[in-house]
N, C-alpha and C positions, 0 to 999 in steps of 0.2 A: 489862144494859139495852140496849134497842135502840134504833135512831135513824132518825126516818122516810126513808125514801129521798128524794132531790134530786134533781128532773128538771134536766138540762143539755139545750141544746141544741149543735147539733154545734159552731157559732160559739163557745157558750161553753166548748168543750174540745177548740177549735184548737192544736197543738203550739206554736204560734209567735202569740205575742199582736202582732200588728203593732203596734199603739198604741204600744205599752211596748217591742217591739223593739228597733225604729229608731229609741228616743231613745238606749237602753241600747248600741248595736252604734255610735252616735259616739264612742264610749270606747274603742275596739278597742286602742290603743297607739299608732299610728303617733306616732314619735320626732319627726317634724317634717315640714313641709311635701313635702320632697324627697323621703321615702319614702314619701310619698302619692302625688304627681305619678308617680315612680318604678313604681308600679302602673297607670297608663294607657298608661307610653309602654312597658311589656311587652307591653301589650294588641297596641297597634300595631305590636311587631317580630312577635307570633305570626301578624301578618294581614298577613306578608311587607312592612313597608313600607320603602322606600329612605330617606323626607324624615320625618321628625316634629317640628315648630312648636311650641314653647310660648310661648304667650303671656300675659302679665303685664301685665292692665290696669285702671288707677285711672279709675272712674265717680263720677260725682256727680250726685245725684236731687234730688229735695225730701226726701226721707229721712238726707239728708249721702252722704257718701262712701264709696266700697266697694269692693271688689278684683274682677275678673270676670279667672278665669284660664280659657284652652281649650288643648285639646293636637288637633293637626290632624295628620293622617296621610295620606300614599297607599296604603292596604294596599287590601285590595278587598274590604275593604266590609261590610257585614249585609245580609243577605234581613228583611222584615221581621219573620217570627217569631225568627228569629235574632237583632237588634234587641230583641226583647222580652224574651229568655230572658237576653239578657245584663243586663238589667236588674235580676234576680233575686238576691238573696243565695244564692248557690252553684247558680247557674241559668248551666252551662256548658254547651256541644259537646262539651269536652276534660274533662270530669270524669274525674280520675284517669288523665288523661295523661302520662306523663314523658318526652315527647320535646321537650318546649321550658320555656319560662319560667312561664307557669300551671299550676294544679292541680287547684286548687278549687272557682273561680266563685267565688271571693268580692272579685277585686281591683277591680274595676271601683264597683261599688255601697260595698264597706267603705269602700275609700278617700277616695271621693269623701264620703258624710256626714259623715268625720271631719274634713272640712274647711268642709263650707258643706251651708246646707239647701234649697239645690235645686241639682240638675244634670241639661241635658238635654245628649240622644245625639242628634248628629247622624248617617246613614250612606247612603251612595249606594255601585252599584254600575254603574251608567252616569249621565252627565253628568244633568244637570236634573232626574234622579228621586230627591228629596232627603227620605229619611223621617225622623220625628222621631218619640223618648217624650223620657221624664222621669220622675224622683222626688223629690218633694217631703216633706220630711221635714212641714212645719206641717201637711200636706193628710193624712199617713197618721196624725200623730199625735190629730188632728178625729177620725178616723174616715171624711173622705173622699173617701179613697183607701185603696183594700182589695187593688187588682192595678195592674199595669205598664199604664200606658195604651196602647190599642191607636195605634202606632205610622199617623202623618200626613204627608202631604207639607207639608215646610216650606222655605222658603228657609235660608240658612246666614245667617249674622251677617254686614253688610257688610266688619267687619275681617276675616273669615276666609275671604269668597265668593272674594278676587282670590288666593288662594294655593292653592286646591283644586284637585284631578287632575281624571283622568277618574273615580276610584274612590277612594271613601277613609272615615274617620269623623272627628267633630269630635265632644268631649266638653267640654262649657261648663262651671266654678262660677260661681253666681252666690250672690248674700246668704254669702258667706266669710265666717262670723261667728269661726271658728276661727285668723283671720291675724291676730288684733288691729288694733293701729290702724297697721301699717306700713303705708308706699306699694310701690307694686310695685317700684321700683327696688331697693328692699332686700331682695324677695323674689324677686327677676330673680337678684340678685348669689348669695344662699343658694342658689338652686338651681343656679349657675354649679358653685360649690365645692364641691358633692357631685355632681352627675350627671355629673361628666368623668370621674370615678374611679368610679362605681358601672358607667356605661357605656363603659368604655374598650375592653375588647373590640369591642363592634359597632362604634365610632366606628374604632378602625384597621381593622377590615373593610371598610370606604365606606359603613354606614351615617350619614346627614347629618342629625345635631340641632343645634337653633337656639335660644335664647331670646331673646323678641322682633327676628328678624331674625338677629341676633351667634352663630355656631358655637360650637357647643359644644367644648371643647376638652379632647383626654382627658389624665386625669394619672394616672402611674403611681405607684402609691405606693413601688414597687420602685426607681424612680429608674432605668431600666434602657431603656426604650423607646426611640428613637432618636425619633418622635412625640411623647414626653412635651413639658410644660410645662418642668420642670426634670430634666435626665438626666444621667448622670454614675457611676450608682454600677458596680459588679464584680459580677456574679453567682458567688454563694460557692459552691465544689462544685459537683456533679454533682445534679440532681432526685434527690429521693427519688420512689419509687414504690412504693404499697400495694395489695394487691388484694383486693375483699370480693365478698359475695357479695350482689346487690343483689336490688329485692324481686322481681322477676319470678325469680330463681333463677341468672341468669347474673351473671358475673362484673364487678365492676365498679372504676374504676381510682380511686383518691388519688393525685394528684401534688402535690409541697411544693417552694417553689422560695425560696432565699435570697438576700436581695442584702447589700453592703458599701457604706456612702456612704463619697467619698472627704474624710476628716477634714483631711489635710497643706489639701486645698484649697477648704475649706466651713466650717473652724471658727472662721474670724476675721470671720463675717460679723454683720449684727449680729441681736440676737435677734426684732427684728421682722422681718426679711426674713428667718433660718429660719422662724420662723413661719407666715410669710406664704406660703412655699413648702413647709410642711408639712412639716415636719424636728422642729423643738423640741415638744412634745408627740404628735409623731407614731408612736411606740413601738408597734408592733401585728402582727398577723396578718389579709390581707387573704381573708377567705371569697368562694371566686367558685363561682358554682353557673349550669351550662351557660353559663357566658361572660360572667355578671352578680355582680356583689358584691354578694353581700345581708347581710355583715356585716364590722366591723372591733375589733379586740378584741386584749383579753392571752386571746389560748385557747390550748389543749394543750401548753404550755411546764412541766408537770410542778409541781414545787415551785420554780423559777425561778420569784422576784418582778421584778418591772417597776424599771427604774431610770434614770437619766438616760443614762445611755452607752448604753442602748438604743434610743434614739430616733434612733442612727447603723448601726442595719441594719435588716432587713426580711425579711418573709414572708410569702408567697402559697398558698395552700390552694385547689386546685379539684378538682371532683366534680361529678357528674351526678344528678341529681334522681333516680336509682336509688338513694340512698345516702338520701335525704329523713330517712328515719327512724332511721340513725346519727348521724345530723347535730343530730335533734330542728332540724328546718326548721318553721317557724310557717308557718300560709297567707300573712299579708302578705310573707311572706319579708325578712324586715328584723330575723333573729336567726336565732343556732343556740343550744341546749341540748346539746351533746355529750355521747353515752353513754358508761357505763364502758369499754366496751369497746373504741370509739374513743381514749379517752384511755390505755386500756390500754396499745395499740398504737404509735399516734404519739408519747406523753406522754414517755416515754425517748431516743425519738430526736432529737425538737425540742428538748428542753430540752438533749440535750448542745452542739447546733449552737449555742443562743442562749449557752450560757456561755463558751465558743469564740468567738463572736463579741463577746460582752459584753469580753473581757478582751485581743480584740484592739484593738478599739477605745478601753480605757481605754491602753494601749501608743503608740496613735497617738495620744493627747491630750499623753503625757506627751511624746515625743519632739519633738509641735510646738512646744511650751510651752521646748525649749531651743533647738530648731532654726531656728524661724522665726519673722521680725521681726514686732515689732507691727504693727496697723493704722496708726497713727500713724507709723510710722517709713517708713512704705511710700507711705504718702500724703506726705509730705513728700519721699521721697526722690525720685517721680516729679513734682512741682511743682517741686522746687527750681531745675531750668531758667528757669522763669519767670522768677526773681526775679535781681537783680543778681548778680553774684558778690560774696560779701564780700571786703574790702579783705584780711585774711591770706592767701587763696586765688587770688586773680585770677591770678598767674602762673602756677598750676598744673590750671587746668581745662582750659582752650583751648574754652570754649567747653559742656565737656559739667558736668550740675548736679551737687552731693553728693549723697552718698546716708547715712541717718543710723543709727544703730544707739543701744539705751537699753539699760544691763547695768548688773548691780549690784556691790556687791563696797565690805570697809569701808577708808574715807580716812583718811588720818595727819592731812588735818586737821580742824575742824569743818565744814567747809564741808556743806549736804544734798546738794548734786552737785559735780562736775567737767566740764569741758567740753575736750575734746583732736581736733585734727583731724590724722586719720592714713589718709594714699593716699590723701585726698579724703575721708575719711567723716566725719561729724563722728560723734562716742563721747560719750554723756550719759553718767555714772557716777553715779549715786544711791548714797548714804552709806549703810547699809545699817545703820549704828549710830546716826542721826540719827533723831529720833523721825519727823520726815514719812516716813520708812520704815515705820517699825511702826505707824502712827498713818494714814497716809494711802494708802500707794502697795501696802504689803504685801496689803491685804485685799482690792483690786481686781487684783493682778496676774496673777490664773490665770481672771478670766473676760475673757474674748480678745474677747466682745463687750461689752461691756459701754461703752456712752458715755463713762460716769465718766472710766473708764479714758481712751479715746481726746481726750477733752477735754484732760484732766489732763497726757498725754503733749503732746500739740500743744504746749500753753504751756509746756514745759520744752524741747521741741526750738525754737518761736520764740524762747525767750531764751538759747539755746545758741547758735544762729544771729548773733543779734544782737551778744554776745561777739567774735564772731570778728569785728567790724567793729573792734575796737579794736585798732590796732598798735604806738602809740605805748608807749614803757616805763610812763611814768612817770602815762597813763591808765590802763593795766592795773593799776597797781601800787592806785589810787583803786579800778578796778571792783573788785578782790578785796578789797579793805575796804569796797565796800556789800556782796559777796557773802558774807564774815564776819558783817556787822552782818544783815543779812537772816536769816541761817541761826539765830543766837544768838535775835533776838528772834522767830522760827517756832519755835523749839525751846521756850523759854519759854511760849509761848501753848498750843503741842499737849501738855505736859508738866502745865500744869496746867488740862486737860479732862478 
C-alpha cells in the first residue's frame, strides 16, 4: 500500500524547530547559577580582558521583584556581525578552536536561557559606539523572532555605563526566572564560593574579578597557594606527568599534582569552620582544563572509595583542551566523562598515591588524638592569665597563668574525676570506670571538633579550677563528700538510662 506524498515546505523541515528549541536547550544541565555565569566570564578572558564585573541585582517593577545579573568586561569588543554570530547556538569565530577556553559557540546563548528568558549583548569597540542584540526566549517561542536581531546602537544600563573602558562587552539577564525567589545577596555570596576556585589560575595571573564591586578571591583547593584564602598544606611528591597523543596528532601533557593538609594543626578546629573553609566534605580531584576548573569530583582513583580521612588531601589534574576528548569534556565544560583508556593509565597510579595518603593521614589523627591537648584544655590554658590565681597556687605562679591538661585512666575511688595540680598544670583525671565515662564523655572523645565535647570539657576544667580555691583541711575534707555524693547520684541516674 502506498501513501500519497506530503508536500513540506522548507520552513517546515528546518533541522532545528526554534519554537521548540529554545524552550528544550534551557534544560542543558547547568548545575547552578556559577556554572552558567562561569560561561560569560570565559567569553571575556577569550577577548583578552584584564577587569570583568559581575553584577548582582534586585529590581522591582509592578510585576514584583526580580534578579537582573550582567557581567561587564574590557576585552575589545564585537564588530557588529560578530555581535550577531555570537548570539547563535553554536554560532562562533573559534569553532573548534583549542587554544583557549571555548569551543563550540554554544557558552554564551546555552548559558544564558538556562538561567533567564531574555538577555541582551552589549559590545563596543571604541568609546560611545555601543551596539546592542538580544534573545528572547517568549519572542522566539511566539514565533516572533526567527533570527538574531540586527544589532543597534544603544546606550549601556546606567549601573554599568560608569565602569566601562574604552572597549569591552556587557551581557545583561533579565526576567531570571531560573534563580527562584532568592535576593541577589545570596546569589553574590554562591557565586563568591565557586568562582575563586573554578578561576584561580587567571586571578593569581592579575586578572581582576569582582562581584558587585568586592574581588573575587581565589581559593585553592590544594591548600598550597601562598594567595590562597586558607594555605598551609605540603605538596606530596614530585608531579606526575603523562603524555598522550592529542587531536591535532602532537603530543600532549597530563600533569597530577598532590597535596597533604596539615592534620597535628587543623584537626581541632571546629566542623563548621572546616566547612566553611572547605576541608570537611571537601575529598576530590580538582579538573583544570587550560587554566580553568571545569570539574570536581572522586575521578580516576581506581577502586579506592571516598572516605572521611580523605577529605585531609587533595588532587589537581590539568590538561589542555587537546585532550577534550579523553576527558569526554561537555561543551558547557562543567564535567568530564573519562575514557577507559584514560582511566587505564592514571587509575593505578592515583589510586596507589590516594591510599598512601589515605593511611597517612589516618596515622596523623591517631597520634594527635594522644599527643595533643584538647580544644578546651588549650583555651583555658591561654585565658587562665585572666583570671585570679587560685588560693593553692598563688605562691607559685609569679604572675604567669596554669595551663590544664584532661586524661583519663581508672580511680581507687568512686569519685567520676580527680583534680591534682602539678608544675602549675592543673590534671582533670576522668574515672574511666564511672559510668559518665562510658555513658557521656567516651563517645565524644575522638571527635576533636565536636561542641559537645568542648562544652563538656570547659565545665569540668571550670570546676577543677574552682577546687583549687579550697585550702583549708577540714573544707576539703566537706568538698570530697559533695564530690562522693555527686559522682554516686550521676552514676545512679546514667546507670539507669
Amino acid at each position: 500500500m502506498t501513501h500519497p506524498a506530503v508536500a513540506h515546505s522548507a520552513e517546515d523541515t528546518a533541522i532545528v524547530a526554534n519554537e521548540t528549541f529554545i524552550l528544550a536547550t534551557r534544560d542543558t544541565g547547568y548545575r547552578d547559577v556559577a556554572a552558567a555565569v562561569a560561561e560569560l566570564i570565559d567569553n571575556s578572558l577569550q577577548a583578552n580582558a584584564r577587569h570583568v564585573r559581575v553584577f548582582v541585582r534586585d529590581e522591582t517593577s509592578p510585576e514584583g521583584r526580580s534578579i537582573t545579573l550582567g557581567v561587564l568586561d574590557d576585552g575589545h569588543g564585537m564588530s557588529a556581525q560578530t555581535l550577531q554570530t555570537a548570539l547563535q547556538f553554536g554560532g562562533s569565530h573559534r569553532f573548534g578552536d583549542r587554544s583557549g577556553l571555548g569551543r563550540f559557540g554554544m557558552g554564551l546563548p546555552n548559558s544564558s536561557v538556562s538561567q533567564t528568558r531574555r538577555f541582551d549583548v552589549y559590545s563596543w569597540q571604541l568609546p560611545n559606539v555601543v551596539l546592542n542584540s538580544y534573545l528572547d526566549v517568549d519572542e522566539v517561542a511566539r514565533g516572533s523572532l526567527r533570527s538574531v536581531p540586527t544589532p543597534v546602537e544603544r546606550s549601556l544600563p546606567d549601573w554599568a555605563s560608569d565602569h566601562a573602558t574604552t572597549s569591552g562587552t556587557l551581557v545583561v539577564w533579565t526576567r531570571c526566572d531560573r534563580l527562584g525567589r532568592h535576593r541577589a545577596s545570596t546569589i553574590a555570596q554562591r557565586l563568591f564560593a565557586s568562582l575563586g576556585r573554578i578561576y584561580r589560575y587567571p586571578l593569581w595571573a592579575g586578572v581582576h574579578i569582582s562581584i558587585n564591586g568586592t574581588p573575587l578571591v581565589p581559593v585553592d583547593p590544594l591548600f598550597l597557594h601562598h594567595e590562597s584564602r586558607t594555605r598551609g598544606a605540603t605538596a606530596f611528591g614530585a608531579p606526575l606527568r603523562y603524555e598522550f597523543a592529542g587531536r591535532s596528532g602532537d603530543s600532549a601533557l597530563i600533569e597530577v599534582r598532590f597535596s597533604e593538609l596539615p592534620v597535628r594543626e587543623w584537626y581541632d578546629w571546629t566542623v563548621e569552620d572546616k566547612r566553611r573553609r572547605g576541608i570537611v566534605g571537601g575529598a576530590g580531584v580538582s579538573i583544570v582544563r587550560a587554566g580553568r576548573e571545569i570539574d570536581y569530583g572522586w575521578y580516576l582513583m581506581g577502586s579506592k572509595r571516598r572516605e572521611n580521612y580523605d577529605d585531609w588531601w587533595r588532587c589537581e589534574v590539568r590538561f589542555s583542551p587537546e585532550l577534550d576528548e579523553l576527558f569526554g569534556v561537555t561543551h558547557s565544560k562543567q564535567g568530564i566523562t573519562p575514557t577507559t583508556e584514560l582511566r587505564t593509565v592514571l587509575g593505578p597510579d592515583l589510586e596507589a598515591v590516594a591510599r598512601t595518603l589515605n593511611s597517612r593521614v589516618r596515622a596523623a589523627f591517631e597520634d594527635a588524638k594522644v599527643t595533643l591537648p584538647s580544644a578546651a584544655s588549650r583555651v583555658a590554658s591561654a585565658r587562665d592569665q585572666f583570671l585570679p590565681p587560685p588560693a593553692s597556687s598563688r605562691r607559685k605562679l609569679h604572675g604567669a597563668g596554669l595551663t590544664y591538661r584532661i586524661d583519663v585512666a581508672p580511680l581507687a575511688t568512686p569519685d567520676f574525676y580527680r583534680v591534682a595540680l602539678v608544675r602549675g598544670t592543673v590534671v582533670v583525671t576522668l574515672n574511666s570506670d564511672h559510668p559518665f565515662y562510658a555513658h557521656v564523655y567516651e563517645p565524644i572523645r575522638n571527635d576533636h571538633a565536636s561542641q559537645e565535647r568542648y562544652h563538656i570539657e570547659c565545665m569540668l576544667l571550670a570546676a577543677a579550677r574552682a577546687d583549687l580555691e579550697i585550702t583549708d583541711k577540714q573544707q576539703r575534707e566537706v568538698l570530697a563528700q559533695v564530690r562522693r555524693s555527686w559522682a554516686d547520684s550521676l552514676a545512679a541516674y546514667l546507670d539507669s538510662h
